[in-house]
Residue frames as qw, qx, qy, qz and C-alpha x, y, z in Angstrom:
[[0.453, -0.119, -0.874, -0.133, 0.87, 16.72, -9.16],
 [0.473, -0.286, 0.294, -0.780, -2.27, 16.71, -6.62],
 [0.648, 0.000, -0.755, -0.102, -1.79, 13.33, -5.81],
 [0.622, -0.456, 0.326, -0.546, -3.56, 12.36, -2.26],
 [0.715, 0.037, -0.691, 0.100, -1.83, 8.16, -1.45],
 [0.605, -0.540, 0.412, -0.415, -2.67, 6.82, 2.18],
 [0.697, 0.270, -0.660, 0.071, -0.37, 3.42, 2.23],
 [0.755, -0.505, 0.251, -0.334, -1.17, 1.09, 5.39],
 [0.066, -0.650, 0.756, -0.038, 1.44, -1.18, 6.62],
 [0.102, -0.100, -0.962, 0.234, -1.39, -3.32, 7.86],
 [0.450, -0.431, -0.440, -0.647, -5.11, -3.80, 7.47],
 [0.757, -0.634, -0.159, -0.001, -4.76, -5.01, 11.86],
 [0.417, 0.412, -0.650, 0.483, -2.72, -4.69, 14.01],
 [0.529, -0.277, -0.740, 0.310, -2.49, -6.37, 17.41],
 [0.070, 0.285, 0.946, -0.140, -4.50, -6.73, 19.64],
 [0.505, 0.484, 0.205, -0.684, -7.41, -4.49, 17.30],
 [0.691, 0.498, 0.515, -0.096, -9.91, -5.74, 14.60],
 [0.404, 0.457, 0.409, 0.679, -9.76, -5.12, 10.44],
 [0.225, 0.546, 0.245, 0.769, -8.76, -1.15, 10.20],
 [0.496, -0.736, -0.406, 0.216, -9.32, -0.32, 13.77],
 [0.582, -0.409, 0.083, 0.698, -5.77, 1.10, 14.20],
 [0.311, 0.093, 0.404, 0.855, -6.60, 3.21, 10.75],
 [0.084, -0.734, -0.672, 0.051, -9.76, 4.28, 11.33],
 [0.044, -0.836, -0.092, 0.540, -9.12, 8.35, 11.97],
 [0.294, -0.416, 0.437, 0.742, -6.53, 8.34, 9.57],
 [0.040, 0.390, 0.808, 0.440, -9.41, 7.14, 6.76],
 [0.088, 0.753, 0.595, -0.268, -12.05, 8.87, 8.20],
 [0.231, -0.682, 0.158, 0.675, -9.72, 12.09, 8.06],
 [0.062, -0.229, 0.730, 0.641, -8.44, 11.23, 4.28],
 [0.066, 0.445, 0.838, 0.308, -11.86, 9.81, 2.55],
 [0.138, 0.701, 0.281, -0.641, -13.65, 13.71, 3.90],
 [0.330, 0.468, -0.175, -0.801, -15.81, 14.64, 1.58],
 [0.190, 0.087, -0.910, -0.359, -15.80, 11.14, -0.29],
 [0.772, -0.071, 0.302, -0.554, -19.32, 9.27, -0.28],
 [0.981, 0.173, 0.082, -0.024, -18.30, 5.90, -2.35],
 [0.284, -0.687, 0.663, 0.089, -15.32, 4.10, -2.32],
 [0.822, 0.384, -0.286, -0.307, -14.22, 1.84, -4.79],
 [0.501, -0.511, 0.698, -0.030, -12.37, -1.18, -3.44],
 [0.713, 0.323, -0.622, -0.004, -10.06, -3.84, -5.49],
 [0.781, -0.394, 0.406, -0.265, -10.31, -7.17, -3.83],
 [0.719, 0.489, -0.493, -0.028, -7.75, -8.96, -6.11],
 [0.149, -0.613, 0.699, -0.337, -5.35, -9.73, -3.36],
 [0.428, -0.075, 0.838, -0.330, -7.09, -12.24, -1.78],
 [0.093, -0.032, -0.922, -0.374, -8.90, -15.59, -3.70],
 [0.002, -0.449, -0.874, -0.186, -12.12, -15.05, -2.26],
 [0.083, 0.248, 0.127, 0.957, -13.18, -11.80, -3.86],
 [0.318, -0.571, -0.562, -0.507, -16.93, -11.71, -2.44],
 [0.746, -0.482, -0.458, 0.036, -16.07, -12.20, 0.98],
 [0.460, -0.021, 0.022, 0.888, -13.72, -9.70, 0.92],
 [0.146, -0.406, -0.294, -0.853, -15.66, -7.11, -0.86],
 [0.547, -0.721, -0.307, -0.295, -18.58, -7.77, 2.03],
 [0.649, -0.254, -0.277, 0.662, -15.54, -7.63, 4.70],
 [0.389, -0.032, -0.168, 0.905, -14.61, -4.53, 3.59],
 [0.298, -0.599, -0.473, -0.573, -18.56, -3.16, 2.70],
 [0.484, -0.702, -0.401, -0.335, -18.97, -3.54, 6.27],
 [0.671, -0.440, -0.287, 0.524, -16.20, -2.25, 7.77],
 [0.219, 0.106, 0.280, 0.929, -16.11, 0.95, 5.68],
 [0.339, -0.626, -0.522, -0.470, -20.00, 1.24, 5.79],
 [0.591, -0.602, -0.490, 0.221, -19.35, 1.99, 9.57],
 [0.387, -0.271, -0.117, 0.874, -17.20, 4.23, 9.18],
 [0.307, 0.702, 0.400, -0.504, -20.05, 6.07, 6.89],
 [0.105, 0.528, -0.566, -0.625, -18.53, 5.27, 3.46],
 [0.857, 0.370, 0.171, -0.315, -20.49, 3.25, 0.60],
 [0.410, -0.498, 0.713, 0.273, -18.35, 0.65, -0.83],
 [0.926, 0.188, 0.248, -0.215, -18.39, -0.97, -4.28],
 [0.445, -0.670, 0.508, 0.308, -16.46, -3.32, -5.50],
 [0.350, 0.495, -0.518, -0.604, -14.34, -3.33, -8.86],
 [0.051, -0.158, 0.937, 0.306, -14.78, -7.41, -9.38],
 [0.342, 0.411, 0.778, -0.329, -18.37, -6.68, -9.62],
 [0.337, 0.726, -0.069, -0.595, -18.55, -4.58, -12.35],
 [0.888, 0.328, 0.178, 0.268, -18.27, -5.87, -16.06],
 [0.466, 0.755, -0.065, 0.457, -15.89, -2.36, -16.84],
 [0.624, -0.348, -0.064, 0.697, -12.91, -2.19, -14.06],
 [0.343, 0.024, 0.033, 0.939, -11.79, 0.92, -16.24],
 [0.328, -0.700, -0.249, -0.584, -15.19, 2.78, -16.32],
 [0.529, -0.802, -0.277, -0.016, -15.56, 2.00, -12.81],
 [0.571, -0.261, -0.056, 0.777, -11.99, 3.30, -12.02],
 [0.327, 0.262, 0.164, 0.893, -12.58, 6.09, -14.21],
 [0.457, -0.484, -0.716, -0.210, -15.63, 6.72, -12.36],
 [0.644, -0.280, -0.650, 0.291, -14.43, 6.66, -9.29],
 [0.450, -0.889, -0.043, -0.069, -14.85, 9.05, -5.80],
 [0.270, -0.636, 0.714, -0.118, -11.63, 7.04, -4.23],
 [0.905, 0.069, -0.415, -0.057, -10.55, 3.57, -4.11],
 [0.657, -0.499, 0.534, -0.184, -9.16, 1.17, -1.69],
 [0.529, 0.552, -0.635, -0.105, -6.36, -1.32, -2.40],
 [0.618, -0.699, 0.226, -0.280, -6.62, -4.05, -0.31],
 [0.145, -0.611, 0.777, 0.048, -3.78, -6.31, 1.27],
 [0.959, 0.185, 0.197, -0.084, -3.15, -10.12, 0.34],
 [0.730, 0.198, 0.426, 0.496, -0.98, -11.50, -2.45],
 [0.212, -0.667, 0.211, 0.683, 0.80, -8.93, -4.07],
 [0.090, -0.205, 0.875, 0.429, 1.54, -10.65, -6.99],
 [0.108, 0.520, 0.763, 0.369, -2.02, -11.69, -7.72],
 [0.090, 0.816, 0.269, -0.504, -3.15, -8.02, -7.15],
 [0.067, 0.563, -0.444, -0.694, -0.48, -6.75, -9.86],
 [0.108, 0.108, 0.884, 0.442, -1.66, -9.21, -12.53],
 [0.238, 0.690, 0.666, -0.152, -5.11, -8.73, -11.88],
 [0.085, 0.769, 0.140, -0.618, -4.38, -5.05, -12.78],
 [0.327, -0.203, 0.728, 0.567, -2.19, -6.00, -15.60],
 [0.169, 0.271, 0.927, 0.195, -4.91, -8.09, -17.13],
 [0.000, 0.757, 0.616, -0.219, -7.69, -5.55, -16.38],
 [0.581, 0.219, 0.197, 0.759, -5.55, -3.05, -17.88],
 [0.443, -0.805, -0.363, 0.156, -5.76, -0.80, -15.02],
 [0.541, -0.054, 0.022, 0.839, -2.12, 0.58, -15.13],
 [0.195, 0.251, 0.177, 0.931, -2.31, 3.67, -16.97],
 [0.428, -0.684, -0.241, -0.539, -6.48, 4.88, -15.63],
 [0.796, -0.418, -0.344, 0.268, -5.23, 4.14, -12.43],
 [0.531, -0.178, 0.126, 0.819, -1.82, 5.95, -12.34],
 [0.015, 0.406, 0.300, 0.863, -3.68, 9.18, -14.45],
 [0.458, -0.681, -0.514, -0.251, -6.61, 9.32, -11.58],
 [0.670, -0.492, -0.271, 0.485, -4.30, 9.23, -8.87],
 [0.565, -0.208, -0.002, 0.799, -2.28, 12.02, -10.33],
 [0.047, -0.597, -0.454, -0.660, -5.20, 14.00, -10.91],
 [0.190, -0.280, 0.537, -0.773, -6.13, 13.51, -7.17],
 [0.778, -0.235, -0.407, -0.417, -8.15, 10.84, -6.58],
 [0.472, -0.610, 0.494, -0.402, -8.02, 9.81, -3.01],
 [0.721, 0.304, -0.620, -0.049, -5.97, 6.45, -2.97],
 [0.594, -0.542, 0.479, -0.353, -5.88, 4.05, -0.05],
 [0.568, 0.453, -0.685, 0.051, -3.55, 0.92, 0.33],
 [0.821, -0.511, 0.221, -0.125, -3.17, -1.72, 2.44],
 [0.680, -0.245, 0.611, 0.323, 0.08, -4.20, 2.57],
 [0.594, -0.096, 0.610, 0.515, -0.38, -5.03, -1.06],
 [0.173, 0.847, 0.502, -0.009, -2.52, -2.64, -1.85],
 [0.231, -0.908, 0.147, 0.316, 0.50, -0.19, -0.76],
 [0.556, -0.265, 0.611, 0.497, 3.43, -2.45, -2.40],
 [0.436, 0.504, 0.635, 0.389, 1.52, -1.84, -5.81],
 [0.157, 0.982, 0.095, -0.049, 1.39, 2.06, -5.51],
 [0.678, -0.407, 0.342, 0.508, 5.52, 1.45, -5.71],
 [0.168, 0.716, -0.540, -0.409, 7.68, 1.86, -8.17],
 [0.646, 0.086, -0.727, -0.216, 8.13, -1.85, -8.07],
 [0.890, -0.332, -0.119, -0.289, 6.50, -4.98, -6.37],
 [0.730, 0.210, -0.530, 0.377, 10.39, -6.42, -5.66],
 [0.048, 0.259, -0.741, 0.618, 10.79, -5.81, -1.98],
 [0.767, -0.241, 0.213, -0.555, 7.26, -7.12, -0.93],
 [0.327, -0.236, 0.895, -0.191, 7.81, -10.44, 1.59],
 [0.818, 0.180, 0.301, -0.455, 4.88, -12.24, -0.56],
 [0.677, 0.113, 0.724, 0.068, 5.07, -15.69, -2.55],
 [0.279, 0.274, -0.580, -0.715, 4.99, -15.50, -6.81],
 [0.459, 0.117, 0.877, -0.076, 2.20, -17.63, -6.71],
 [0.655, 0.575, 0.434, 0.229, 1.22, -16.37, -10.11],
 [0.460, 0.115, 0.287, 0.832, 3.29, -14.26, -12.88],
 [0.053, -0.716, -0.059, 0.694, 3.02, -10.67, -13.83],
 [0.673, 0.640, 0.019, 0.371, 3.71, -9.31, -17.05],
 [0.355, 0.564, -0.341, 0.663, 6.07, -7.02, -15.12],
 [0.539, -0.366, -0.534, 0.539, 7.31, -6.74, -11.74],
 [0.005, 0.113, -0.010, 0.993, 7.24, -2.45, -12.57],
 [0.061, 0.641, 0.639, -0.421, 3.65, -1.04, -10.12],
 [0.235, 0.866, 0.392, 0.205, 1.77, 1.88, -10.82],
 [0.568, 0.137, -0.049, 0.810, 4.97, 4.16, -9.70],
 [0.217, -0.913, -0.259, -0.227, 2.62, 6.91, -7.63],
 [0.385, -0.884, 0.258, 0.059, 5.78, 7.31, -5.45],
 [0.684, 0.623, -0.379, 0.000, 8.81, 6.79, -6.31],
 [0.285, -0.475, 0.726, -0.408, 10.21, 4.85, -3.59],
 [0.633, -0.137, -0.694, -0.314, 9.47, 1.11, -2.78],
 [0.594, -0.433, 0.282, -0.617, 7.86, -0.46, 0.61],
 [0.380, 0.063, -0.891, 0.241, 8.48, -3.25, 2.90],
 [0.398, -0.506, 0.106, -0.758, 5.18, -3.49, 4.52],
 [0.963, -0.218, -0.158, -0.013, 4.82, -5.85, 7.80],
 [0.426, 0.679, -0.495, 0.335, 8.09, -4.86, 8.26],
 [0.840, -0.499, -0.180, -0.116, 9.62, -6.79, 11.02],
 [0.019, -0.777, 0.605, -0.173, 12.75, -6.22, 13.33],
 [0.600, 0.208, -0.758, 0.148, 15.25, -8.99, 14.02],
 [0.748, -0.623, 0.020, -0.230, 14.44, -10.74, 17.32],
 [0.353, 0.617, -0.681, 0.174, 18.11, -11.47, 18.85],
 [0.332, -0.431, 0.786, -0.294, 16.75, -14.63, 20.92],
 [0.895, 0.277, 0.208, -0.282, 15.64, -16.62, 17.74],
 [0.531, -0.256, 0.756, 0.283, 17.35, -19.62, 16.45],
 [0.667, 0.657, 0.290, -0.198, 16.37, -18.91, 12.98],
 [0.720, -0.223, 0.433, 0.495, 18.89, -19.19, 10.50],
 [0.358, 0.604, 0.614, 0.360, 17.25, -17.99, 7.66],
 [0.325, 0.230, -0.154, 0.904, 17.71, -14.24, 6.51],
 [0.052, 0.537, 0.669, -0.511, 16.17, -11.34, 8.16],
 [0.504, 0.786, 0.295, 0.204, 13.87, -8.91, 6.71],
 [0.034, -0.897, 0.312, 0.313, 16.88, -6.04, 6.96],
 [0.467, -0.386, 0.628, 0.488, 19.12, -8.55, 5.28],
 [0.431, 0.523, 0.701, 0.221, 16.71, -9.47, 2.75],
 [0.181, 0.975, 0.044, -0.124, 16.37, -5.23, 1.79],
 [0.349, -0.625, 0.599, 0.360, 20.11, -5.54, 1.73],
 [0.559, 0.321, 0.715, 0.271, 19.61, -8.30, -1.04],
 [0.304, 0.849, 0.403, -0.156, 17.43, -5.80, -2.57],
 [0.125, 0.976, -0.048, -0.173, 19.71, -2.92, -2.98],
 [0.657, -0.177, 0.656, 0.327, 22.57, -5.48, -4.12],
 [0.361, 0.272, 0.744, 0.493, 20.69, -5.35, -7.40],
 [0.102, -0.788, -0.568, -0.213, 17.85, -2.31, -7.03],
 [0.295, 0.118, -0.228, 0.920, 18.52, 1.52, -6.11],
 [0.375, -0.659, -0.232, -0.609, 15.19, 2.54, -4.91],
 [0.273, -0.408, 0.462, -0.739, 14.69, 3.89, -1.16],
 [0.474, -0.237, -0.841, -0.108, 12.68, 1.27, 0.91],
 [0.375, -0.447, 0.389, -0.712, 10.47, 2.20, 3.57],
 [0.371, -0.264, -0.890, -0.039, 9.73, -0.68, 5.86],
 [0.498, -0.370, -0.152, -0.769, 6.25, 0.18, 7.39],
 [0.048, -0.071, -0.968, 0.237, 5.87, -2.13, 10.63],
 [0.181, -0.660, -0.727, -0.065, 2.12, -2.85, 11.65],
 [0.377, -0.601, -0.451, 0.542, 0.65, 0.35, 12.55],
 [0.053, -0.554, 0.194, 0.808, 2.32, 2.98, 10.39],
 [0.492, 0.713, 0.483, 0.131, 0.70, 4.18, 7.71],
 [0.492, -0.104, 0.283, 0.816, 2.33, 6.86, 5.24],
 [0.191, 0.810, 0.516, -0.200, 0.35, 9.84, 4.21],
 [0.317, -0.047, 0.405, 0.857, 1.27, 11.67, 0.81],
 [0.209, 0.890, 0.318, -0.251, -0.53, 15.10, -0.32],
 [0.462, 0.876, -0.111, 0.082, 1.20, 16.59, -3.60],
 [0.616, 0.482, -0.524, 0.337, 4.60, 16.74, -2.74],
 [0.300, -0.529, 0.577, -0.545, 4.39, 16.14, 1.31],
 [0.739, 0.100, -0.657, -0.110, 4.83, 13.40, 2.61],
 [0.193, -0.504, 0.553, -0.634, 4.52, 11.89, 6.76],
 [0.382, 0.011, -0.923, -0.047, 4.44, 9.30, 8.67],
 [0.494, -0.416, 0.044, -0.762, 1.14, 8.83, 10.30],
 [0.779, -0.252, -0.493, -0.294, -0.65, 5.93, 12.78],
 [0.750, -0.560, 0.087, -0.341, 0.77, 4.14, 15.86],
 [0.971, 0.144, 0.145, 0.127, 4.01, 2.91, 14.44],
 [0.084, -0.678, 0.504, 0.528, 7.75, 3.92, 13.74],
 [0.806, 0.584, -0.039, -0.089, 9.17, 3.16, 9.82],
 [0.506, -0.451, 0.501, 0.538, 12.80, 2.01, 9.06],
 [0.471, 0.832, -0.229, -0.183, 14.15, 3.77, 5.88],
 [0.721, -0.318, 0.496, 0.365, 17.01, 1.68, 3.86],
 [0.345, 0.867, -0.219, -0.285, 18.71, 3.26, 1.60],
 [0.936, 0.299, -0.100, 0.155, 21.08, 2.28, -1.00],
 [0.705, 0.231, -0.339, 0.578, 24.99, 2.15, 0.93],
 [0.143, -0.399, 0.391, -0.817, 23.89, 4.19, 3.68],
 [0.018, -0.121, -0.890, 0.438, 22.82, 2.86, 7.46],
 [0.176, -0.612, -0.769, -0.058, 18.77, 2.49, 8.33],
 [0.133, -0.149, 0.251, -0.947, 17.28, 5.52, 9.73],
 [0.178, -0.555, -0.808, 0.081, 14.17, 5.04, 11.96],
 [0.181, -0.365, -0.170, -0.897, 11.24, 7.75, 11.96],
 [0.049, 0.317, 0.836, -0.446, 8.49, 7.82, 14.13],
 [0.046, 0.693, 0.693, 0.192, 4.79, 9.01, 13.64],
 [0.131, -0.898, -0.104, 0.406, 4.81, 12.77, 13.25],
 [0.273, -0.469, 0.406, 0.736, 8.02, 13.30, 10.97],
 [0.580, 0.731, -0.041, -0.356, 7.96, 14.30, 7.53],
 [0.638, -0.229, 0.583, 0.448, 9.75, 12.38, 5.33],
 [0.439, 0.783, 0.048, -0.437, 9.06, 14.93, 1.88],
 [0.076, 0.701, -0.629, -0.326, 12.71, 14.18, 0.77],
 [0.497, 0.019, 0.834, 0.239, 11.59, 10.80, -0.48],
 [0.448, 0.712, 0.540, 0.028, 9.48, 12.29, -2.91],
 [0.037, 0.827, -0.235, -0.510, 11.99, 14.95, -4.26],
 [0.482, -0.118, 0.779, 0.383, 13.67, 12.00, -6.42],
 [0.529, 0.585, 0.610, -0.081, 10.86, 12.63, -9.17]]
């Protein structure tokens, strides 16, 4: 498989602009690419997006168009240089694909090598499944099952308990706990910053950020930016 997946934790992170903090890591990963196809499903107002991301990609020296402009989603996927997934609603990103019946060209491109770039939900959809992302159902799937490029699922935004909040409500480590109650995939939670960078079977953690791994009946393990983390991708 000569699959190339850059999954961002986060399209910002504090206290830089949209894709500051990712910037090398894209530049680095889109070499050689001149257009870049970007799904703006996530978010409800697809135009304003698409020019968001036109001109934040166009700086970096990459031409951007984007799939809800086209009448053929699958031509233009099939088309494509690269694409860009961006963050938002999970849940109305996977439907959109559903509907647009994106799955399968999608998932065959990637594993051809097309150069794939995620953001939050952009990343949660290259999963196995959408069931550990922290977003709302504010509309149905046909299935909760993603496009399964890695076999592993993501908790992106990932956020550590603070132990001088009066919140009551769970955290997100309990809430992965929930998860693997009922679910046996790996989670990586991706805080702001870390981005994940997967070439054929290698895999590392790249950006400005540590990851917490949560496995099923074994403690967390935290990584930092530099390690390799291949053995999530041996499961296949």
């Amino acid at each position: 498989m000569t699959r190339r997946i850059l999954l961002l934790g986060s399209s910002a992170c504090h206290p830089t602009g949209f894709l500051d903090h990712a910037e090398p890591e894209i530049r680095d990963f889109f070499r050689g690419t001149r257009r870049v196809l970007f799904f703006p499903w996530a978010l409800r107002d697809r135009d304003a997006y698409a020019a968001k991301v036109r001109e934040r990609l166009g700086r970096m020296g990459f031409e951007v168009d984007s799939a809800h402009e086209t009448p053929d989603a699958v031509r233009a996927v099939e088309n494509a240089e690269a694409i860009f997934l961006g963050g938002g609603n999970t849940f109305r990103l996977l439907k959109t694909i559903y509907e647009l019946d994106l799955l399968v060209p999608l998932r065959r491109r990637v594993r051809e090598g097309m150069p794939y770039v995620g953001s939050s939900a952009g990343s949660n959809v290259a999963c196995a499944t959408i069931r550990s992302t922290n977003d709302m159902p504010i509309v149905e799937p046909p299935s909760l099952t993603a496009l399964g490029l890695v076999p592993f699922n993501l908790n992106p935004h990932y956020l550590d308990p603070d132990p001088t909040s009066t919140h009551k409500g769970e955290t997100r480590e309990e809430r992965i706990a929930q998860f693997h109650e009922e679910n046996g995939e790996p989670v990586v939670g991706l805080r702001e910053g870390a981005i994940l960078r997967i070439e054929g079977g290698n895999a590392s953690l790249r950006g400005i950020a540590r990851a917490r791994l949560f496995r099923k009946g074994e403690p967390p393990a935290e990584f930092s930016p530099g390690d390799r983390l291949d053995f999530l991708l041996g499961q296949e």
